[in-house]
C-alpha positions in Angstrom: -1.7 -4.4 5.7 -1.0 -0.8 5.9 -3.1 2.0 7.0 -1.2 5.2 6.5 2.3 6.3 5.9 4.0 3.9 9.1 4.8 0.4 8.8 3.1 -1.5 11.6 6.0 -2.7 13.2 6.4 -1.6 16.9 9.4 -0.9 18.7 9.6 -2.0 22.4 9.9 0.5 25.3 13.3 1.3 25.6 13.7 1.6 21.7 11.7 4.7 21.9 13.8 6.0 24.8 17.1 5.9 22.4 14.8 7.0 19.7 13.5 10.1 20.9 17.5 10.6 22.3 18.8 10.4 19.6 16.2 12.5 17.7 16.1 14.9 20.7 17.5 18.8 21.8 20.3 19.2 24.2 18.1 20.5 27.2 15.7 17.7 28.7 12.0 18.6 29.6 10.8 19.6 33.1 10.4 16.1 35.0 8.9 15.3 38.2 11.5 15.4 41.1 10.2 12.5 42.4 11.1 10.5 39.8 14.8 12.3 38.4 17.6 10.9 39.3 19.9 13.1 41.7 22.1 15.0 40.0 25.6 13.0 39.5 24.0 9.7 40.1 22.7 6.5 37.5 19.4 6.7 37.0 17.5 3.8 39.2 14.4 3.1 36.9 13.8 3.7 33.0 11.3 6.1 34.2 13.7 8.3 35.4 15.4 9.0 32.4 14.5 12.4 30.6 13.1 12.5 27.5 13.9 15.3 25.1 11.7 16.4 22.7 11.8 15.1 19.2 14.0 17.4 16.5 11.7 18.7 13.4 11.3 16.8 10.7 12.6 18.2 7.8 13.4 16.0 5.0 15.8 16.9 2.0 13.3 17.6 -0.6 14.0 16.9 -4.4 14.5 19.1 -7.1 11.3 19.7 -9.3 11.3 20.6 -12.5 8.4 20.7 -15.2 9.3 20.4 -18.9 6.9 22.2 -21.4 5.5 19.3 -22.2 4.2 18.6 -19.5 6.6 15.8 -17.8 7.7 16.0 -14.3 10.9 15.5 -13.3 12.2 14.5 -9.3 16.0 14.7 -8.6 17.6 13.2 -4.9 21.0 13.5 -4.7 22.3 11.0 -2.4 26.2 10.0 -2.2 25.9 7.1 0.2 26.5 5.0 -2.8 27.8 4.9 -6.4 24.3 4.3 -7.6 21.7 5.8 -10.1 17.8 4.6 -9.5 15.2 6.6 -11.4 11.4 5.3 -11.9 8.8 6.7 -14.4 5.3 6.6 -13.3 2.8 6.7 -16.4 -1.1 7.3 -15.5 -3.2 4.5 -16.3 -3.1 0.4 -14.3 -5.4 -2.5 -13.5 -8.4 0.1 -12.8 -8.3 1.4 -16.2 -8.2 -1.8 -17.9 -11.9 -3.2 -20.4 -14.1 -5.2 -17.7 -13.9 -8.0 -20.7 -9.6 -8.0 -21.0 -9.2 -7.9 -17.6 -5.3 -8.7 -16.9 -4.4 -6.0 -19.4 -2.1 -4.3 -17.7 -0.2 -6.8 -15.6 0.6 -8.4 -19.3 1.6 -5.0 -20.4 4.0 -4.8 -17.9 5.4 -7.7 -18.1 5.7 -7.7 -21.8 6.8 -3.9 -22.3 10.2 -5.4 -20.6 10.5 -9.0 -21.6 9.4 -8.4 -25.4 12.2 -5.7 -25.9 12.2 -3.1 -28.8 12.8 -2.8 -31.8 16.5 -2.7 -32.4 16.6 -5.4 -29.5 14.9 -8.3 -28.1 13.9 -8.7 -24.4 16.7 -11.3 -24.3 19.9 -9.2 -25.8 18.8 -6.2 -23.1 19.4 -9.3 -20.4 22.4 -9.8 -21.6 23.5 -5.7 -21.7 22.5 -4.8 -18.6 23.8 -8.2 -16.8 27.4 -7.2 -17.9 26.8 -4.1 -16.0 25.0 -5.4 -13.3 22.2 -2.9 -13.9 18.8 -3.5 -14.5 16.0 -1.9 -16.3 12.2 -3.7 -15.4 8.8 -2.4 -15.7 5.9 -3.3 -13.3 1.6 -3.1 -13.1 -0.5 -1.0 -10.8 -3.6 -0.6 -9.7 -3.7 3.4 -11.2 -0.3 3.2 -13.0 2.7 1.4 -14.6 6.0 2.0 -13.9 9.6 1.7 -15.6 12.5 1.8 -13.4 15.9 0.9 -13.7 19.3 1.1 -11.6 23.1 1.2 -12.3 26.9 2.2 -10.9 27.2 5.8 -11.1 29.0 5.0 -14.4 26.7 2.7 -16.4 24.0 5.6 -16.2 24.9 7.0 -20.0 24.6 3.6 -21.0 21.4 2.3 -19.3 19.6 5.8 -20.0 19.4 5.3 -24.1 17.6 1.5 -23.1 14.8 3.0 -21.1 14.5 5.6 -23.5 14.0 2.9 -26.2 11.5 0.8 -24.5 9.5 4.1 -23.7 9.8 5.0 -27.3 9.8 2.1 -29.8 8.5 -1.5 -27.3 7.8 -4.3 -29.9 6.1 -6.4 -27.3 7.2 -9.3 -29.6 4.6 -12.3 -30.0 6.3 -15.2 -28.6 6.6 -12.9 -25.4 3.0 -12.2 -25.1 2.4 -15.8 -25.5 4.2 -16.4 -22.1 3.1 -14.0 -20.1 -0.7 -15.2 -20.8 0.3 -18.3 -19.7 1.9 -17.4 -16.6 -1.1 -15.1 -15.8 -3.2 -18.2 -16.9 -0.8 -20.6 -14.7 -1.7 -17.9 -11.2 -4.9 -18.2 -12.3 -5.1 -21.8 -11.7 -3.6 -21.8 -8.7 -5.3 -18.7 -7.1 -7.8 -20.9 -4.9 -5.2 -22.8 -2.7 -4.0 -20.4 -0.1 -6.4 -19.2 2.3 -5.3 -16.1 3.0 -5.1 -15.1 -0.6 -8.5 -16.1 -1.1 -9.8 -14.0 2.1 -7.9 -10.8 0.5 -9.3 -11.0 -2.9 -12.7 -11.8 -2.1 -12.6 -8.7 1.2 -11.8 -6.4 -1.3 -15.1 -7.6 -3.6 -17.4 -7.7 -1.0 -16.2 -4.1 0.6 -16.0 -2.5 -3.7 -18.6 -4.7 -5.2 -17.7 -7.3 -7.7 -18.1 -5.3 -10.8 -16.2 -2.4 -9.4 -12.7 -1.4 -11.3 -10.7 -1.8 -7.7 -11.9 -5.3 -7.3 -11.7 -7.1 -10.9 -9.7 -9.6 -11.5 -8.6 -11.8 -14.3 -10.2 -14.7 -15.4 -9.1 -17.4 -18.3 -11.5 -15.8 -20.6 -10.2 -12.0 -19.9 -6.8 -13.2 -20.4 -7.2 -15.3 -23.8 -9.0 -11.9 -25.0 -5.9 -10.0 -24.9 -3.6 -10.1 -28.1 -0.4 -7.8 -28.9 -2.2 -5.2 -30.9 -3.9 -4.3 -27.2 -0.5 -3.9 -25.8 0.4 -1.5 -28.6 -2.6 0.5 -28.2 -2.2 0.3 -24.4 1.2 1.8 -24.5 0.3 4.5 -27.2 -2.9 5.8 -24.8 -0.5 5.8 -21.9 2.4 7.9 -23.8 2.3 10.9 -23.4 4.8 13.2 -21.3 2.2 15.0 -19.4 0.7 11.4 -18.2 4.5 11.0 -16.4 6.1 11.7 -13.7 10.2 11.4 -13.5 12.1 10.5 -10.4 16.1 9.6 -9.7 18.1 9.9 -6.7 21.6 8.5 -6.5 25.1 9.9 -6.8 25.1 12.6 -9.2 25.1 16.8 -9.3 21.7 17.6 -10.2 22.5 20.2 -12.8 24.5 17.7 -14.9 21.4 15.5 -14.3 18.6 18.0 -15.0 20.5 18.9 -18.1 21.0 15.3 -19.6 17.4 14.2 -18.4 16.2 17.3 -20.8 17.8 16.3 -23.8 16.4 12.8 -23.4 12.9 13.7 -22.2 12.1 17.0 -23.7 11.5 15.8 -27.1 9.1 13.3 -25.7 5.4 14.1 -27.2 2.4 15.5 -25.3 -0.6 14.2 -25.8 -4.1 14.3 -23.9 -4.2 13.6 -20.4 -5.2 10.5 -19.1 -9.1 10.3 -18.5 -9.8 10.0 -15.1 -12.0 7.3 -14.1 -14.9 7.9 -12.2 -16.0 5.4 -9.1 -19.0 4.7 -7.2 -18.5 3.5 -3.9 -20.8 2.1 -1.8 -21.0 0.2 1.7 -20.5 -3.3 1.5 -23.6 -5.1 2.4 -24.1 -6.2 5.7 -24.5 -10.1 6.9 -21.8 -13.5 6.8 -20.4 -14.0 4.4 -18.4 -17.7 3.9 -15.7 -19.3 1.9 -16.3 -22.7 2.0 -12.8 -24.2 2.2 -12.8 -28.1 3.7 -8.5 -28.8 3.2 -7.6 -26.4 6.0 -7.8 -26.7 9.8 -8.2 -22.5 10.1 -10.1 -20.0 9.9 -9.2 -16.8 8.2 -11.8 -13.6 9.4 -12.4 -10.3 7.8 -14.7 -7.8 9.2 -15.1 -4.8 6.3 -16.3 -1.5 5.3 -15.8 1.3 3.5 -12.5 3.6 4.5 -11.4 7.0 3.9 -8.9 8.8 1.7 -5.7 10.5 3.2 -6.7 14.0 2.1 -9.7 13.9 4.8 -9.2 16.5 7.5 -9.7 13.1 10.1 -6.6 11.2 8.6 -4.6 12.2 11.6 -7.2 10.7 14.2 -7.4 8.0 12.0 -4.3 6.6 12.3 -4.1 7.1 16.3 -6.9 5.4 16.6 -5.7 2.7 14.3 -2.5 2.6 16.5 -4.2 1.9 19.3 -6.9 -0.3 18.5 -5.7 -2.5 16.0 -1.7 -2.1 15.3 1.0 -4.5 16.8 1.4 -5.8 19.9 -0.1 -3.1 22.4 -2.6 -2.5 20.6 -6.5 -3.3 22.0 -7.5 -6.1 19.5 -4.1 -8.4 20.3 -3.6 -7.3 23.6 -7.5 -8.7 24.6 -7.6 -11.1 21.7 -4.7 -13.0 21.2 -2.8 -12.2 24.2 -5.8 -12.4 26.9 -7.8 -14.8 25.2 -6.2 -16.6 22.9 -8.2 -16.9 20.2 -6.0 -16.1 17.3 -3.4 -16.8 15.5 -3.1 -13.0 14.6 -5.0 -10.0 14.9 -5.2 -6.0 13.7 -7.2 -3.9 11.8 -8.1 -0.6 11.3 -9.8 2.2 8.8 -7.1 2.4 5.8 -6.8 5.7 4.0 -5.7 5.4 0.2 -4.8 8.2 -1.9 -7.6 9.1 -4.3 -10.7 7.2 -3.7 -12.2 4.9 0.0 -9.7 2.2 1.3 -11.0 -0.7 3.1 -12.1 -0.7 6.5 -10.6 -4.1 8.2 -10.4 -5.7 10.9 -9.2 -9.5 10.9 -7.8 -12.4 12.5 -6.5 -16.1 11.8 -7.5 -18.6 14.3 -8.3 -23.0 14.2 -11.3 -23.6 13.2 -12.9 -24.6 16.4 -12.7 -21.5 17.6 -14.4 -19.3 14.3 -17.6 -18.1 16.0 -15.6 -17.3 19.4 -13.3 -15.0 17.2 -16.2 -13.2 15.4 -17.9 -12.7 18.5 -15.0 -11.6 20.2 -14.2 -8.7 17.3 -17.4 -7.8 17.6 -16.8 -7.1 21.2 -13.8 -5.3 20.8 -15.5 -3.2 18.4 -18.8 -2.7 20.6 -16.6 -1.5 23.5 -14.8 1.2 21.8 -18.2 2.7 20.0 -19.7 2.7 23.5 -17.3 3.8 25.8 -14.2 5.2 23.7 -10.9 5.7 24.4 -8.6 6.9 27.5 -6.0 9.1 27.8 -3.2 7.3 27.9 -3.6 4.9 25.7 -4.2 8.1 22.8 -0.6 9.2 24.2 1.3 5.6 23.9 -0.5 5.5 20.3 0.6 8.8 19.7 4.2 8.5 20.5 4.4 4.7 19.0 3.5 6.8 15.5 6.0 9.5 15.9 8.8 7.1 17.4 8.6 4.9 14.1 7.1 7.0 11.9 10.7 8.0 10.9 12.0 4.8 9.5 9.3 4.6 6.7 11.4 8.1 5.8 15.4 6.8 6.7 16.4 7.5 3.1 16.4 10.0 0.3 15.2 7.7 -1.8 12.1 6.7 0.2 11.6 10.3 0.6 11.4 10.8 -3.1 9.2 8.3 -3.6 6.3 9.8 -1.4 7.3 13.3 -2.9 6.1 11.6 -6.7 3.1 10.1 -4.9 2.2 13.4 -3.9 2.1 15.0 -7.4 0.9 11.6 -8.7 -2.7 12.1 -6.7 -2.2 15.8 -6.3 -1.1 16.2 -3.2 0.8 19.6 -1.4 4.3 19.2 -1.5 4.3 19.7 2.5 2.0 16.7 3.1 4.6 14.6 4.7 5.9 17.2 6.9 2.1 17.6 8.2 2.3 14.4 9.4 4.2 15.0 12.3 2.2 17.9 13.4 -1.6 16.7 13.1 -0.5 13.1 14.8 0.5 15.8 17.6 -3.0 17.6 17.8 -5.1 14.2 18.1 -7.0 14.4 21.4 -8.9 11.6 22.9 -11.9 13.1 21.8 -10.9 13.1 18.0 -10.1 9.6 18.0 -13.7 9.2 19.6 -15.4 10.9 17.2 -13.8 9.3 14.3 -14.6 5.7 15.5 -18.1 6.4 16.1 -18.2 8.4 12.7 -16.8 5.8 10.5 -17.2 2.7 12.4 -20.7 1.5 11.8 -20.8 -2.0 14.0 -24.2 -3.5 12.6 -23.2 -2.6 8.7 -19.9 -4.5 8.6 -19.9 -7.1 6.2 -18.2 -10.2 7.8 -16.2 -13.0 5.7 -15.5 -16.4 6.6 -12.9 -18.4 5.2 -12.4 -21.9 6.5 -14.1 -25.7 7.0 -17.6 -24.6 8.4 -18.0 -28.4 9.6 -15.6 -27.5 12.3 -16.6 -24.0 13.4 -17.6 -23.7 17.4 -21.0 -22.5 16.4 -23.3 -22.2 13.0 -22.3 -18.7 11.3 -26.4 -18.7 11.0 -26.4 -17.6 14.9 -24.6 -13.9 13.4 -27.2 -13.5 10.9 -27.9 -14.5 7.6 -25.4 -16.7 5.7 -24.3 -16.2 2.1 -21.8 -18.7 0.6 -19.3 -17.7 -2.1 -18.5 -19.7 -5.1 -15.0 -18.9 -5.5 -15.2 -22.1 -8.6 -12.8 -20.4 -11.3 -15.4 -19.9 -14.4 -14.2 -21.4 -17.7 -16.5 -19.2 -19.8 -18.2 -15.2 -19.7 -21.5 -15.2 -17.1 -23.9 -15.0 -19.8 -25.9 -11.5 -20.1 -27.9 -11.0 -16.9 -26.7 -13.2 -14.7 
């Protein structure tokens, strides 16, 4: 799960000593003479080892250019390697797909690649770009699709003219679309065995609503809906040079690049933006909500709400307090939960911040089965105990420096870099956003990240799912409140009108 720009992997003590070394100035701060070594002599405790502050962050930034009409273009020089990546980002995924076809764009994706164009099938472009180790695939999204491709340094005149082909002529030939269906049909099938699948899927329904865009999902009657002339259509709504955005990074000189990229893209068409869609969101209603699953001897819980988006002035406090409540190993909810306790398997959560419209608010754990009702009452704890009497000091400062000490490695490459750079004109972002970061984690007080929890935190509205064998469960879910069961039966046929 991720909640913001870091991954939630934690580094232990002494890994953010060298860290903030490495990253640090040549003159140590001010420490306490008690605690310094003497001068000449090894330092007797890690305590007494000074800690520089950290460098600024300044990443190398990409190149942007804009073509007339209207594309976007990213270039990252990086010489590491004899490589050329690029990726096209083209408005339009999973959210924007008919309510009655959906799966729409996951087949698109799928297809665009495999189905080939037409000079070639999908099959002679696997042979090309195999002799050249290269590849060139295309891939869904929830507001987008994407085309990317990578090749040696010297393959890149060669691989260019193939995704300029698939952009500009895709056949998405029959026998093609036949197979992806029934790969999408065959996932379908299957979708209902894993626990923790299910217990994503249906979190997401119950936080968005079942008929909302975020939370669709394809069904055997969505799927057999969809025929090639949709893909066609699809892909002629989506083209359009002002609907994309252009990055590559690898070993190149960026004029030679920007000028060869121009002959290839300029004569792309423009055509009308994409329509943006427009979402209500709502609070997921309140109460237990259970997955009735008798093969398994665990229990998977999710306690949800509503999030925020990253552009919120509170995004900063957000992710402290999601540090220290529910992030790794020091954080509050393993520390007391899994670590104290021992009640689960796993543990985390937190308020998660997507681009352009609410994330979820999450908070979950795995644990056996017996010990279901201890879990949700100990969450519910955890929860109470930070709404009522907040956070401390010190605990906002190890949060604090656990974001900036590994907030770097989601950045250790141009590359990455560029990625968030696209994502940032994608959703319309300022170009400085990710070198904010550093700066607003740094201005969190204790008294933000209290304020933010009680703001958004809302302990008696949290929906709570149950996934597991309820004939094994400490305690009947009825003892939290009311009980609604899911059918999560796979429906052969459309709900007929009104139900």
């Amino acid at each position: 799960m991720r909640f913001g720009h870091r991954s939630l992997s934690l580094l232990f003590p002494l890994s953010f000593l060298l860290l903030a070394a490495s990253f640090g100035q040549s003159e140590p701060p001010t420490t306490n003479k008690a605690q310094s070594a003497s001068p000449g002599s090894a330092p007797q405790s890690w305590k007494q080892i000074p800690i520089p502050p950290l460098h600024s962050f300044h990443p190398q930034e990409p190149k942007r250019i804009e073509l007339a009409n209207g594309l976007v273009i990213f270039l990252q020089e990086d010489h590491e390697l004899p490589l050329i990546n690029g990726r096209i980002r083209i408005r339009g995924g999973q959210r924007d797909e008919p309510a009655g076809k959906a799966g729409l764009n996951g087949i698109y994706a799928e297809v665009w690649r495999t189905g080939g164009t037409r000079s070639k099938t999908g099959d002679e472009l696997d042979d090309f770009l195999e002799i050249r180790a290269a590849s060139v695939e295309a891939s869904p999204g929830i507001d987008s699709s994407s085309l990317g491709w990578s090749s040696l340094k010297e393959d890149f005149d060669r691989v260019l003219p193939v995704v300029m082909d698939l952009l500009q002529n895709p056949e998405f030939r029959q026998d093609k679309v036949d197979l992806a269906k029934q790969q999408l049909l065959s996932i379908i099938l299957r979708r209902n065995d894993d626990a923790g699948e299910i217990a994503q899927r249906e979190a997401v329904r119950i936080a968005y609503g079942r008929d909302n865009p975020y939370a669709r999902i394809p069904e055997y009657y969505t799927v057999a809906a969809i025929t090639r002339d949709d893909l066609l259509q699809w892909h002629k709504r989506q083209f359009a040079a002002n609907n994309m955005i252009l990055g590559v990074a690898g070993d190149f000189d960026s004029a030679v690049m920007e000028k060869k990229l121009r002959e290839a893209f300029a004569k792309l068409p423009k055509g009308q933006p994409f329509p943006k869609i427009n979402v209500a969101f709502h609070e997921p209603v309140p109460g237990i909500y259970l997955v009735q699953k008798e093969d398994v001897n665990q229990s998977t819980v999710e306690m949800l709400g509503l999030g925020i988006e990253r552009r919120n002035p509170d995004y900063y406090a957000v992710e402290v307090l999601n540090e220290l409540f529910g992030s790794g190993f020091n954080s509050r909810l393993f520390s007391n939960i899994r670590t104290r306790l021992g009640l689960a398997y796993s543990v985390g959560g937190g308020i998660g911040a997507a681009f352009d419209h609410p994330s979820l608010q999450r908070f979950s754990a795995s644990t056996k089965s017996g010990s279901t009702a201890a879990v949700i009452q100990a969450l519910r704890t955890q929860i109470d105990d930070l709404i009522k009497n907040g956070v401390k000091e010190d605990e906002v400062q190890k949060a604090k420096d656990s974001i900036l000490n590994s907030f770097i490695f989601s950045f250790d490459s141009k590359e990455k870099v560029l990625a968030e750079r696209m994502a940032y004109e994608f959703y319309g972002y300022p170009a400085d956003f990710l070198e904010r970061y550093r700066s607003g984690i740094e201005k969190v007080t204790p008294a933000d990240v209290d304020r933010v929890a009680r703001q958004y935190i809302h302990p008696q509205q949290l929906a709570t799912l149950v996934v597991g064998n309820s004939k094994d469960f400490d305690r009947d879910l009825a003892t939290f409140g009311k009980v609604t069961t899911i059918d999560i039966t796979i429906p052969q046929k459309p709900p007929k009108s009104g139900d």
